[in-house]
VOMI-109000 format. One record per residue: chain; y, z, x of N, C-alpha, C, O in turn; residue number from 1; residue in one letter. Coordinates in Angstrom, 2 decimals. Atoms other than C-alpha are relative to their C-alpha. Layout:
<pts>
PT;chain;n.Y;n.Z;n.X;ca.Y;ca.Z;ca.X;c.Y;c.Z;c.X;o.Y;o.Z;o.X;n;res
PT;A;Y;Z;X;Y;Z;X;Y;Z;X;Y;Z;X;NUM;A
...
</pts>
This chain:
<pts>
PT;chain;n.Y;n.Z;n.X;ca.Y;ca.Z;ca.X;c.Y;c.Z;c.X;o.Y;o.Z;o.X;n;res
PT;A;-0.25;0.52;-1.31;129.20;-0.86;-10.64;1.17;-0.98;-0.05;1.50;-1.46;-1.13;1;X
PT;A;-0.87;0.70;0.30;132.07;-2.94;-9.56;0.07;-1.81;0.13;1.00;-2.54;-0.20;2;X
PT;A;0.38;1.32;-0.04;130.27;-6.47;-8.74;-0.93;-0.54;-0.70;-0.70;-1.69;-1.08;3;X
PT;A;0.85;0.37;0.48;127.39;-6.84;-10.25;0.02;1.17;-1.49;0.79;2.10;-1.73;4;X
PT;A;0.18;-1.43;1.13;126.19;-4.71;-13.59;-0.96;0.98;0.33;-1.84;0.71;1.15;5;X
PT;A;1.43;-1.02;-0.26;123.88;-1.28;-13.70;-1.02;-0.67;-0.24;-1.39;-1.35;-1.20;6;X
PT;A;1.87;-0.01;0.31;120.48;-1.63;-13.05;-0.20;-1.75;0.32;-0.95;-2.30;-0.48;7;X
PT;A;-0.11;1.10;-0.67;120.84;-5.16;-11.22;-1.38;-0.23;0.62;-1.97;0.70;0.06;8;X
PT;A;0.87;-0.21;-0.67;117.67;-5.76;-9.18;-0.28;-0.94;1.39;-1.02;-0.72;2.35;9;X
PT;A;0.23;0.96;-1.13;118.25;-9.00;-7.00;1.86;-0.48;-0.17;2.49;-0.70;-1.20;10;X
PT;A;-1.33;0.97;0.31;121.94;-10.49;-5.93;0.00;-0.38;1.73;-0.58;0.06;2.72;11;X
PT;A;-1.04;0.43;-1.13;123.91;-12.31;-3.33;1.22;0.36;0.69;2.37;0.27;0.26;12;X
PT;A;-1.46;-0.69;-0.60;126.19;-10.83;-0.87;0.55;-1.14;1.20;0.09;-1.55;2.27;13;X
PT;A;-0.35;1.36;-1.02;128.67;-13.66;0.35;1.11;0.05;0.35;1.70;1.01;-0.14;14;X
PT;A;-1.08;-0.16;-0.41;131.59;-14.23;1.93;0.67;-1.52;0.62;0.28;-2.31;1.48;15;X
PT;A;-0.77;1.29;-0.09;134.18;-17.00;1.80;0.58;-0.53;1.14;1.30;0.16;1.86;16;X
PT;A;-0.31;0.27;-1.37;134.84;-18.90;4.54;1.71;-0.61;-0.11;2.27;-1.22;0.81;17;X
PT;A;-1.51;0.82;0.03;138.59;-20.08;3.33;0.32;1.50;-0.12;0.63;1.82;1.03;18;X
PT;A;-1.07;-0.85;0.17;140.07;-16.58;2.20;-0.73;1.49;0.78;-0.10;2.53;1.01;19;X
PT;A;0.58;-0.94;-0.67;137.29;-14.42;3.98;-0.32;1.29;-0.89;-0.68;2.34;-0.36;20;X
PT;A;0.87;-1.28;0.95;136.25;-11.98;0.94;-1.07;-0.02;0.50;-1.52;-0.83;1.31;21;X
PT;A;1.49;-0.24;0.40;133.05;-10.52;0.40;-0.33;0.62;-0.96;0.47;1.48;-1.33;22;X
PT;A;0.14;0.09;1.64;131.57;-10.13;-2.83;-1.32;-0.09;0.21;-1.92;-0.30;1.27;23;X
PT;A;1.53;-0.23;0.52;128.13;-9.73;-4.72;0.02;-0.79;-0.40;0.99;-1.42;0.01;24;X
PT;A;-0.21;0.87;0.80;127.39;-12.35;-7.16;-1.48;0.10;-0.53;-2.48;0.06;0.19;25;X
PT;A;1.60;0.39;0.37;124.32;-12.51;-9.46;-0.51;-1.71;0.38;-1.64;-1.95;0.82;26;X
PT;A;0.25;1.23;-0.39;124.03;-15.96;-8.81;-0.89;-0.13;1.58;-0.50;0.70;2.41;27;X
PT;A;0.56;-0.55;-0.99;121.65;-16.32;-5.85;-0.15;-2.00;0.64;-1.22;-2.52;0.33;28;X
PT;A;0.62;0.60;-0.91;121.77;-19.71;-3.61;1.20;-0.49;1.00;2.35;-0.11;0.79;29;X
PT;A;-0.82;0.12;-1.39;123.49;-21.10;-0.22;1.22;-0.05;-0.07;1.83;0.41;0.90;30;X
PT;A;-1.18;-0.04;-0.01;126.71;-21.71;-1.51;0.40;0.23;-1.29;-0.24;-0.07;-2.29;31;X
PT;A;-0.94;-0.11;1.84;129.36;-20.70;-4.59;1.00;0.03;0.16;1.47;0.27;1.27;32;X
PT;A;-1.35;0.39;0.06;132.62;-21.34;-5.82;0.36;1.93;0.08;-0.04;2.81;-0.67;33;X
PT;A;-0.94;-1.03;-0.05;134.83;-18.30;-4.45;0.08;0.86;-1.32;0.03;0.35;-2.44;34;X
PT;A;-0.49;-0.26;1.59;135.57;-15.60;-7.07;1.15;0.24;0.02;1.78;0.23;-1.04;35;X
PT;A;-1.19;0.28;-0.41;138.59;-15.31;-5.30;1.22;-0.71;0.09;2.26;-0.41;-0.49;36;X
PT;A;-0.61;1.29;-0.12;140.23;-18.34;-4.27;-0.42;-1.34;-0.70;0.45;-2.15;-1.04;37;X
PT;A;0.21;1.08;0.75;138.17;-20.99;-5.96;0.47;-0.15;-1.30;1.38;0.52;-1.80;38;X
PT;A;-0.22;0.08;0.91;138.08;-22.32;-8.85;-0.94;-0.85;-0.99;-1.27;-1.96;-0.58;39;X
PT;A;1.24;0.63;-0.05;135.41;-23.37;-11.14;0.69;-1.23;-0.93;1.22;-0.94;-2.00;40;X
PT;A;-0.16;1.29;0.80;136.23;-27.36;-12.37;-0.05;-0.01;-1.61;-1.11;0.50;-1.97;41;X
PT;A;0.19;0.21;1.05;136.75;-27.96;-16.05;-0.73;-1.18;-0.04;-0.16;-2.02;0.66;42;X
PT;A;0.59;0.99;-0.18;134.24;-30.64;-16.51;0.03;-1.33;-1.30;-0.47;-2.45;-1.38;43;X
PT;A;-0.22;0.35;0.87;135.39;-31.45;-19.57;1.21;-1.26;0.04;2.37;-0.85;0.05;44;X
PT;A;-1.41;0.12;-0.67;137.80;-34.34;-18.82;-0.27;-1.66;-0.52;-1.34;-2.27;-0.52;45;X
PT;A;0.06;1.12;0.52;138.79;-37.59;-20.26;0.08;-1.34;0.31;-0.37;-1.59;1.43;46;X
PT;A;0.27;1.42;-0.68;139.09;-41.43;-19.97;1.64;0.37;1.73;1.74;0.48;2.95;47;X
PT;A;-0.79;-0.03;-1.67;142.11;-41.02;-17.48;-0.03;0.97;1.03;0.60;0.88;2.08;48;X
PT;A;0.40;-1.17;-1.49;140.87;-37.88;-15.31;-0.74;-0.27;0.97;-1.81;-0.88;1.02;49;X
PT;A;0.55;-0.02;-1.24;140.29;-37.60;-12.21;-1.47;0.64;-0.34;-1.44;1.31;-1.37;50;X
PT;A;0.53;-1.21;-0.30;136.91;-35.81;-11.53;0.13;0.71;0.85;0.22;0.25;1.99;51;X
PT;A;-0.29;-0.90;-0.80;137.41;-32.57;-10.15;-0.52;0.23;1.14;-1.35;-0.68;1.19;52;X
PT;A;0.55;-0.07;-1.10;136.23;-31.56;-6.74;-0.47;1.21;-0.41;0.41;1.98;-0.79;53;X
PT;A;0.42;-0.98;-0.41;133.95;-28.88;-6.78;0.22;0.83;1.74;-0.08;0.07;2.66;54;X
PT;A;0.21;-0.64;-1.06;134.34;-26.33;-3.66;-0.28;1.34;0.16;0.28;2.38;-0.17;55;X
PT;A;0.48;-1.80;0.05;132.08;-23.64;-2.70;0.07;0.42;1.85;-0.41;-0.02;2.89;56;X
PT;A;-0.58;-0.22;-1.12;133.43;-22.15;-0.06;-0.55;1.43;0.68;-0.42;1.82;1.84;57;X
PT;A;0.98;-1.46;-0.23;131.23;-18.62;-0.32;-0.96;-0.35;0.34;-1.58;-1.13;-0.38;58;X
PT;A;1.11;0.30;-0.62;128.58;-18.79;1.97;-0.86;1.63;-0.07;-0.30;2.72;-0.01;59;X
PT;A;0.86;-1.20;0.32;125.37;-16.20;1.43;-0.40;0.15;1.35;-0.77;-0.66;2.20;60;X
PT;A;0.33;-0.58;-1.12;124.88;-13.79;3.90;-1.20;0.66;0.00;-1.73;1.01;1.05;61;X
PT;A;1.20;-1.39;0.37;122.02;-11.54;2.53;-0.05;-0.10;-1.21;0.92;0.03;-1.95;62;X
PT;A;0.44;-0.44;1.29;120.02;-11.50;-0.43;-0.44;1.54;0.11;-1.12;2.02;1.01;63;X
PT;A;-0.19;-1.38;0.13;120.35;-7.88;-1.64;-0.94;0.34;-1.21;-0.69;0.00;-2.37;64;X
PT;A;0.95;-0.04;1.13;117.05;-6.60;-3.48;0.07;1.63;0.10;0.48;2.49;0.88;65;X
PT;A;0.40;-1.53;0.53;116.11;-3.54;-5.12;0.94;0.23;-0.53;1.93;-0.42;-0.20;66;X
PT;A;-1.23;-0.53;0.68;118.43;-1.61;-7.55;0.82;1.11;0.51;1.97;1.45;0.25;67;X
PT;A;-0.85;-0.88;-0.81;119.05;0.94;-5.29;1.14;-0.56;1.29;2.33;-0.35;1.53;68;X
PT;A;-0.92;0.72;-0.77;119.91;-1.24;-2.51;1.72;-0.53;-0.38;2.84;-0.38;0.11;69;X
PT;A;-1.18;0.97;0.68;122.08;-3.51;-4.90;1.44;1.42;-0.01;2.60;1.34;0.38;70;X
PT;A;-0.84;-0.75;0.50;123.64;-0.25;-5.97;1.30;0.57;1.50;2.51;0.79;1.49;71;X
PT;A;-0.78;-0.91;-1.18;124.78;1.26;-2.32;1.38;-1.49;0.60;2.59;-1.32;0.71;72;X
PT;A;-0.65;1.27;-0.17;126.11;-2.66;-1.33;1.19;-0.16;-0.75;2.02;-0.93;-0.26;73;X
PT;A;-0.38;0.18;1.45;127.95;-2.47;-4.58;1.09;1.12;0.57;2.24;0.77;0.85;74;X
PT;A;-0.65;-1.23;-0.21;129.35;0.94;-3.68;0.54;-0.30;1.46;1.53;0.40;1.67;75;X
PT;A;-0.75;-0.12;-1.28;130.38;0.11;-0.08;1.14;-1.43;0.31;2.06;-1.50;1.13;76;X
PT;A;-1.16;0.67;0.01;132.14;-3.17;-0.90;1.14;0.50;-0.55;2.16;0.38;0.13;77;X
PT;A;-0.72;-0.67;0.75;134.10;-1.30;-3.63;0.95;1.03;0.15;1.87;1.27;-0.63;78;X
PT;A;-0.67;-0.64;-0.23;135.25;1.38;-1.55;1.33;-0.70;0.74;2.26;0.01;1.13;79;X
PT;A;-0.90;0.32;-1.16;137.48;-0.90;0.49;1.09;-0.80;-1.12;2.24;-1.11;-0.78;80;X
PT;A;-0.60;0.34;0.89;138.66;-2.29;-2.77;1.06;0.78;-1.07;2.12;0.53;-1.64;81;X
PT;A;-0.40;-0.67;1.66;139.13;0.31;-5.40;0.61;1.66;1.35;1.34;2.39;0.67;82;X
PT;A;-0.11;-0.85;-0.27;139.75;3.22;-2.81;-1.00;1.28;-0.30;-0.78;2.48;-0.15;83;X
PT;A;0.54;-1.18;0.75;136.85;4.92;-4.41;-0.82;1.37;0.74;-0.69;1.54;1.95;84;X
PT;A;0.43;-1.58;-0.49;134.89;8.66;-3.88;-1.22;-0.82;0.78;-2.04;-1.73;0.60;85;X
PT;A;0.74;-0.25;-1.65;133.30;8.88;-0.64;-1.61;1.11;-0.31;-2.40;1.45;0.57;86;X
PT;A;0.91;-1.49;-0.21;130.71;11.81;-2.09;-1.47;-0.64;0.28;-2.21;-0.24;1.18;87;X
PT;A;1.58;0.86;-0.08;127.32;9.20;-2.67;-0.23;-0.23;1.33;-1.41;-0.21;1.67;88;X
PT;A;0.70;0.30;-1.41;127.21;8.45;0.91;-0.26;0.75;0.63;-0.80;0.49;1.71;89;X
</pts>
């Protein structure tokens, strides 16, 4: 699959409110850092760093269960991405 991996059984289908994707994500709660546009903070950071700003800017629209489900979700974001075969639907 092209968001999640085979045989998935629970994910998040969200969509960014700064660049307007939509995306799967195994990760499953109200908000996440873009996989797009964000960026996830190095947290690693020394006496003179700033700390970083986290921003999650992907808001969850639908938790997406079952593996079949996951799988068709998976397959219909993908086509608009990858151009891919039309025959599964």
């Amino acid at each position: 699959m092209f968001y999640v991996p085979d045989g998935t059984q629970m994910c998040g289908f969200y969509e960014c409110k700064a660049c307007g994707s939509r995306f799967l994500d195994l990760q499953i709660g109200p908000r996440i850092v873009c996989h797009y546009c964000g960026e996830v903070p190095d947290m690693e950071i020394g006496p003179d760093d700033k700390i970083p700003k986290i921003e999650e800017n992907a808001v969850l629209l639908q938790m997406v269960e079952g593996e079949e489900e996951v799988e068709k979700m998976d397959g219909l974001l993908s086509l608009a991405l990858t151009g891919g075969d039309y025959d599964w639907l």
